[in-house]
C-alpha positions as CSV (number, residue, x, y, z in Angstrom):
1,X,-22.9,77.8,-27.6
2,X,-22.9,80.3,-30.0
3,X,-23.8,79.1,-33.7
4,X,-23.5,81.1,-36.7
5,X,-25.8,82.0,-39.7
6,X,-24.5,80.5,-43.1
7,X,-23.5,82.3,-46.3
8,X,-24.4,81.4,-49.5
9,X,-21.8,81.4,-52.2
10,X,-22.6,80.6,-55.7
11,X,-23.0,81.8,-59.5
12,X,-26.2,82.7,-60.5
13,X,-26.7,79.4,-63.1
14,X,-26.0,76.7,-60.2
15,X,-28.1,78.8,-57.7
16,X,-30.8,78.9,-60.0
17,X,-30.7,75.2,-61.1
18,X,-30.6,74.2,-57.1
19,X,-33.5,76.4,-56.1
20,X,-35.8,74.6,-58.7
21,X,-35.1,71.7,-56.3
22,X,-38.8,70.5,-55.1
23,X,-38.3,69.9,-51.9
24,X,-36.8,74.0,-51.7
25,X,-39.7,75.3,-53.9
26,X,-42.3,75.8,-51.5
27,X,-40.8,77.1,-48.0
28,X,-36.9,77.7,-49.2
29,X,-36.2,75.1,-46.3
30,X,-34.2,71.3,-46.8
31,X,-35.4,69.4,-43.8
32,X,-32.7,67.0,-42.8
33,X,-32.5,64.4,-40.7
34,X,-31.0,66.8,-37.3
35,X,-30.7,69.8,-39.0
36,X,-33.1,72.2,-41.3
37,X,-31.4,74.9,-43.5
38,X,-33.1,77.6,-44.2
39,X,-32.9,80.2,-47.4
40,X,-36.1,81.9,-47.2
41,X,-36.5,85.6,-46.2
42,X,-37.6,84.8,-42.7
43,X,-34.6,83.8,-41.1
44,X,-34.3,83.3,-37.6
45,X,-31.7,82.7,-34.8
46,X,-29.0,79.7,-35.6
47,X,-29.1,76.5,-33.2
48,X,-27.8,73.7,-33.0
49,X,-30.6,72.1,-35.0
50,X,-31.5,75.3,-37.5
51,X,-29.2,76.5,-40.0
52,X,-30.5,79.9,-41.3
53,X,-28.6,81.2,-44.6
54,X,-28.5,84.6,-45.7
55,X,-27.5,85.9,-49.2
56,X,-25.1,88.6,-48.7
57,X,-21.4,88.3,-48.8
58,X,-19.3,86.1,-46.5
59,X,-17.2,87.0,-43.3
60,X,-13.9,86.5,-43.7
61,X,-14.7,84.6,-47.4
62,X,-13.6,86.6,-50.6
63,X,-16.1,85.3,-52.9
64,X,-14.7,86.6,-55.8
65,X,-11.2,85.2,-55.0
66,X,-12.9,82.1,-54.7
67,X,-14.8,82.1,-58.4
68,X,-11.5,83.6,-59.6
69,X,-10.1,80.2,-59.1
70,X,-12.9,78.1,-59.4
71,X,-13.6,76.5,-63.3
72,X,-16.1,73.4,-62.1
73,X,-18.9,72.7,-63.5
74,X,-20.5,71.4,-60.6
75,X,-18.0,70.8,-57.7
76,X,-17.8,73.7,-55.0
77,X,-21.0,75.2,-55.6
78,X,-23.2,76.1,-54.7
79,X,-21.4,76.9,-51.1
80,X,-22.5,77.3,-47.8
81,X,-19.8,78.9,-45.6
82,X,-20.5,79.2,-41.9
83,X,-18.5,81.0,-39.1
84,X,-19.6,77.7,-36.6
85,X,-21.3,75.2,-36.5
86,X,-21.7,71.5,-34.8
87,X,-19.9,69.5,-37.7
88,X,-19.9,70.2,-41.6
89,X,-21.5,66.8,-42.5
90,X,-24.1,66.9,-40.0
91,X,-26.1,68.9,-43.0
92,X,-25.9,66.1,-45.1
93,X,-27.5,63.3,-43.0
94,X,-30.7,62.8,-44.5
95,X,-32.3,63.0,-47.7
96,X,-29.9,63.8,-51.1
97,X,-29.6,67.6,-51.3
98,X,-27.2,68.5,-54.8
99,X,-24.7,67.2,-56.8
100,X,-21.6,69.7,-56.0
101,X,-23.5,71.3,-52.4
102,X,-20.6,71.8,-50.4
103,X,-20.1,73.5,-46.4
104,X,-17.6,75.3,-45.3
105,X,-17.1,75.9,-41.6
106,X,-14.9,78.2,-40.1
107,X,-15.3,76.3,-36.6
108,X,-16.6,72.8,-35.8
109,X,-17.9,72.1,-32.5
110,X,-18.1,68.4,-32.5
111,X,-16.2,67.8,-35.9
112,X,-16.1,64.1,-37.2
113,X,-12.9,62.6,-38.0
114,X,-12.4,58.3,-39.2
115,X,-13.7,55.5,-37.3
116,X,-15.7,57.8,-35.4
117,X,-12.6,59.7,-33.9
118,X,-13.2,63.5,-33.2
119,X,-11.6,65.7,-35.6
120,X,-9.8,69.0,-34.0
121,X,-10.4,71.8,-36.1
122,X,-8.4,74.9,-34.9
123,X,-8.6,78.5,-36.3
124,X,-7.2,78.1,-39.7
125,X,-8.1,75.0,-40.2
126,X,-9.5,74.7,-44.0
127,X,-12.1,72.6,-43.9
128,X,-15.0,71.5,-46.4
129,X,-17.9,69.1,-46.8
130,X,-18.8,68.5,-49.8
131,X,-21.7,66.1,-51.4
132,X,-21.2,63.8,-55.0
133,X,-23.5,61.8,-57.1
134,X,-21.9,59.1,-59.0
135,X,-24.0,56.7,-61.6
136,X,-23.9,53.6,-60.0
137,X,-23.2,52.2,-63.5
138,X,-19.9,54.6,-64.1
139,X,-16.4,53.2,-62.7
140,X,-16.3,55.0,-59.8
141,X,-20.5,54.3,-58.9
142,X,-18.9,50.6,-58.7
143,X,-15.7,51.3,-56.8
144,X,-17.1,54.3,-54.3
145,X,-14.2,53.5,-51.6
146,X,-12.0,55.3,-54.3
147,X,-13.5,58.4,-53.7
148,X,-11.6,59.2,-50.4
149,X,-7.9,58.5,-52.0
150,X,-9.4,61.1,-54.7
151,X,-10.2,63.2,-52.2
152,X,-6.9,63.1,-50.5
153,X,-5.2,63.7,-54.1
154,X,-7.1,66.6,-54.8
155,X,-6.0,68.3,-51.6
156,X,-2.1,67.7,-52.8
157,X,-2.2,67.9,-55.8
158,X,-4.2,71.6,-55.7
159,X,-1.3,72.4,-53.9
160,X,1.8,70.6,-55.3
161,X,0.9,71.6,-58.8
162,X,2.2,75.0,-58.6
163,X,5.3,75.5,-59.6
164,X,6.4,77.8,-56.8
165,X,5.5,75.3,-53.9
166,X,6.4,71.6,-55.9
167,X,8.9,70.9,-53.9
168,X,7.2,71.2,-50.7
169,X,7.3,67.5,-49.5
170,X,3.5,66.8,-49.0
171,X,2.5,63.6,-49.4
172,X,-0.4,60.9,-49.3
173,X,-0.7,58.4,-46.6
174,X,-3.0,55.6,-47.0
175,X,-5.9,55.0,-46.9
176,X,-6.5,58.9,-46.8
177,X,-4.2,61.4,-44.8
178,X,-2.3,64.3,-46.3
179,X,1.6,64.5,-44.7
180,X,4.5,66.8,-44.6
181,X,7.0,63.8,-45.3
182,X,6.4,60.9,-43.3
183,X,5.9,62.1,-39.9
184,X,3.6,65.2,-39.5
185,X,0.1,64.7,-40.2
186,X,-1.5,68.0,-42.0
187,X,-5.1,66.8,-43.2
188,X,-7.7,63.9,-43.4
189,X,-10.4,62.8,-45.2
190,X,-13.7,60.9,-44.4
191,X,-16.1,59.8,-46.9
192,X,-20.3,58.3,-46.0
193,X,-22.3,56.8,-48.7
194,X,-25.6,55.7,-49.8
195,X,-27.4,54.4,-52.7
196,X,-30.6,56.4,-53.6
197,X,-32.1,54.7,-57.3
198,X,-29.7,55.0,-60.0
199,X,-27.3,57.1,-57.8
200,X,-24.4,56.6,-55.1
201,X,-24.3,59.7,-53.0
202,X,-21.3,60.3,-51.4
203,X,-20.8,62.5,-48.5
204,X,-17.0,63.6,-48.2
205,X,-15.9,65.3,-44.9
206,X,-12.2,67.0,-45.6
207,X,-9.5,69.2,-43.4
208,X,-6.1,70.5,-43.7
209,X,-4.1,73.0,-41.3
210,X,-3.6,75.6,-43.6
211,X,-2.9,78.5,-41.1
212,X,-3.0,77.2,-38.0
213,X,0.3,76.8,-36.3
214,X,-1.5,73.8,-33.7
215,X,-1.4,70.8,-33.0
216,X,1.0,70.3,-35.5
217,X,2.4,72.4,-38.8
218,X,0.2,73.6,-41.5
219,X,0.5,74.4,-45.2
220,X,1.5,78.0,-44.8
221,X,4.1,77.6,-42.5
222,X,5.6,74.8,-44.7
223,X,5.0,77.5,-48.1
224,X,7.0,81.0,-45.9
225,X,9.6,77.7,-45.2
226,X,10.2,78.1,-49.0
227,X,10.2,81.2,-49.2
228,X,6.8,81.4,-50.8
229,X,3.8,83.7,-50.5
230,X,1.1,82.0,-48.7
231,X,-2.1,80.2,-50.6
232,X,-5.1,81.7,-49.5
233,X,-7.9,79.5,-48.8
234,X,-10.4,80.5,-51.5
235,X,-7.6,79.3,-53.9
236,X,-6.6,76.3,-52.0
237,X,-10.6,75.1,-51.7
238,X,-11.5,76.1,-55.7
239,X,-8.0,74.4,-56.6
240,X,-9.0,71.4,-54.7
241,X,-12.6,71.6,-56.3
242,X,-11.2,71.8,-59.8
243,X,-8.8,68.6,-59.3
244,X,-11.2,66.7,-58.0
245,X,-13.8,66.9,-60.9
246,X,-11.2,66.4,-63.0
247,X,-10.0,63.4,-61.3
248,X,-13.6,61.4,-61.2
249,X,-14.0,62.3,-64.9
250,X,-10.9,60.7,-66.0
251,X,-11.7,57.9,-63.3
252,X,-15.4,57.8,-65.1
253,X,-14.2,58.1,-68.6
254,X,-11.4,55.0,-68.4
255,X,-8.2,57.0,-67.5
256,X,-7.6,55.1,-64.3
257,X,-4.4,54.4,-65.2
258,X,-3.4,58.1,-65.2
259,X,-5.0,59.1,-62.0
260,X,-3.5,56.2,-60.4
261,X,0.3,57.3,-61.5
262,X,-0.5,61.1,-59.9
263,X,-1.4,58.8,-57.3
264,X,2.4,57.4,-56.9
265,X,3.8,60.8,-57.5
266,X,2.6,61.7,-54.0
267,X,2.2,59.0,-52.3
268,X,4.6,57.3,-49.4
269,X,3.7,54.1,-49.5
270,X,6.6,52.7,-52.9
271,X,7.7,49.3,-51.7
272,X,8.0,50.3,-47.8
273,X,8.2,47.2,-45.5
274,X,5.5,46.0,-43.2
275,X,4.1,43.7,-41.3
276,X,0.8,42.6,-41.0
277,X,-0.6,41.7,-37.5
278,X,-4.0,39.3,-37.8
279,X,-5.8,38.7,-35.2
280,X,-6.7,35.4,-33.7
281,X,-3.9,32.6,-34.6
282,X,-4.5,29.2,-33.8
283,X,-3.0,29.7,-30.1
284,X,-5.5,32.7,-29.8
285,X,-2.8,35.2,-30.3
286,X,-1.6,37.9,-32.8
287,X,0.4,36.7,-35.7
288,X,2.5,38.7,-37.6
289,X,3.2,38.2,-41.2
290,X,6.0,40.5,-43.5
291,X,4.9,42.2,-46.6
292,X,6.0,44.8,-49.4
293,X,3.3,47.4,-50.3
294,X,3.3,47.2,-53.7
295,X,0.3,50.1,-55.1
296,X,-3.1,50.3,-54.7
297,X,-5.7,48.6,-56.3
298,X,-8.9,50.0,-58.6
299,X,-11.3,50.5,-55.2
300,X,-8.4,52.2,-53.2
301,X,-7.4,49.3,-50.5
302,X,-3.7,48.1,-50.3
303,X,-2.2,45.9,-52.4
304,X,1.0,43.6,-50.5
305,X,3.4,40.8,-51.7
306,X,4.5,38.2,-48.9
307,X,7.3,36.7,-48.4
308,X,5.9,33.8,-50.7
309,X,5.8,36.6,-53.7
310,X,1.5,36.1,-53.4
311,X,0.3,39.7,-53.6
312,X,-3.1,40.2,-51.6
313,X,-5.1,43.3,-50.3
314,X,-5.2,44.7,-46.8
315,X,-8.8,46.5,-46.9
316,X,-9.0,50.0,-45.3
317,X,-11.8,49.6,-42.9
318,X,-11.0,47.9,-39.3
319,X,-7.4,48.5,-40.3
320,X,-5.0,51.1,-38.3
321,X,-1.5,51.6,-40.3
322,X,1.0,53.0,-38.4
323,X,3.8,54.0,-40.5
324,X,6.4,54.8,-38.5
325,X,6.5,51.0,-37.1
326,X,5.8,49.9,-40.5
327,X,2.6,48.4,-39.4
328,X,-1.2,47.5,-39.8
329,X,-3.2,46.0,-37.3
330,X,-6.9,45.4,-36.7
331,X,-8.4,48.7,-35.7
332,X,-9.7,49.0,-32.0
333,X,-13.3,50.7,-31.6
């Protein structure tokens, strides 16, 4: 297999501040846990298990496209892009690397999608990793499982906020898939976490079909639909990027309330019908029980009302919803 050498993408300040890292100051190398990325001088061939990064500019990246768009302080950069590699988080397992590092593959050999279900990622497939340290003590340190939906909301939201492609009809899915409507899936999100002293380091792992026309439709065949000129992915990824910090600091600075109504704007979930399917009734089979989704609740899992008006939550692990029967049901492995 043929992996690639990465490309490092970043303003000078953030590069700076993430090269005083101690564990780069000595060799230029992060030693993770299957992988070891290199920013030294004395690069050498790319494998599976050696990520070599060079400095110069990006294939097939316009970097200053990208910073044209991008107004984080932290989120987005610095970034790695790389032509192919195994899987975008694989990078990330191991030790903390930097609040706002982020990976962007071209071409994912083994990509990771939810529950441990391979993710497809096609040329023109946008796709990120990107890593987050939260204060365990800030609203969103204590509700981390939020993080995906935020995710997910980004991803729309970068795209639906433009005027020119508002009414494009792309939508959230819960717990944390990005639609066209209620039938074509266009993008998904999976999010890993751990707690390393006074931080939660979350890992998020996202993709969209942004130019791809397999397997199903993508963002810019939905946008020439409109009659719209296509969003390039440097804008699409810093416009993401830019939502996103926004979104955990209202989340961290107690404006919930307003992230959670952007929420609904998108979302496809408003009062649908379901049933519930729990496993193990008293005659050892499946029972099924009626509900009405009524939101979400502060840590992202589903909020239903029964028949007997009690409102409860449906958690988003071990789950699978299928919305086109209208319903959840214990997730097989």
């Amino acid at each position: 297999m043929n992996y690639s050498y990465g490309y490092l993408v970043s303003r000078s300040k953030v590069l700076d501040s993430f090269l005083e890292n101690k564990r780069l100051l000595e060799t230029k190398t992060l030693v993770q846990n299957i992988i070891t990325l290199d920013f030294s001088t004395n690069l050498k061939c790319p494998s599976e298990t050696y990520l070599p990064i060079k400095s110069e500019s990006a294939p097939n990246f316009n970097s200053s496209l990208y910073f044209s768009h991008l107004t984080t302080s932290h989120l987005g950069q610095p970034l790695i892009l790389v032509p192919t590699i195994s899987s975008s988080m694989v990078p990330f397992t191991g030790p903390p690397i930097f609040h706002g590092f982020t990976l962007v593959p071209q071409q994912q050999l083994s990509g990771q999608g939810r529950g441990g279900n391979k993710w497809l990622s096609p040329p023109g497939c946008s796709m990120f990793s990107i890593q987050i340290f939260l204060k365990t003590t800030s609203f969103l340190g204590t509700r981390p499982s939020l993080i995906q939906h935020l995710v997910a909301l980004a991803q729309v939201h970068a795209i639906r906020s433009r005027v020119e492609y508002r009414d494009i009809d792309i939508r959230l899915k819960w717990p944390n898939d990005v639609y066209y409507g209620s039938v074509v899936k266009l993008g998904g999100v999976i999010a890993k976490a751990t707690v390393v002293r006074d931080d939660f380091i979350v890992t998020i792992g996202a993709g969209l079909n942004l130019n791809n026309e397999h397997p199903t439709r993508s963002v810019n065949q939905l946008v020439e639909e409109s009659g719209e000129e296509k969003i390039s992915q440097e804008e699409l990824l810093a416009n993401t990027f830019n939502v996103l910090e926004a979104l955990i600091e209202k989340c961290n600075d107690g404006l919930f309330a307003e992230v959670e109504a952007l929420y609904y704007k998108y979302w496809l979930h408003g009062d649908q019908k379901i049933k519930i399917m729990e496993s193990g009734g008293d005659g050892g089979g499946d029972n099924f029980k009626n509900v009405t989704v009524s939101g979400i609740d502060e840590f992202g899992f589903l909020k239903v009302v029964g028949e007997d008006a009690v409102e409860f939550t449906v958690f988003d692990d071990g789950n699978s919803f299928d919305m086109m029967e209208g319903l959840i049901r214990p997730k097989t492995r």
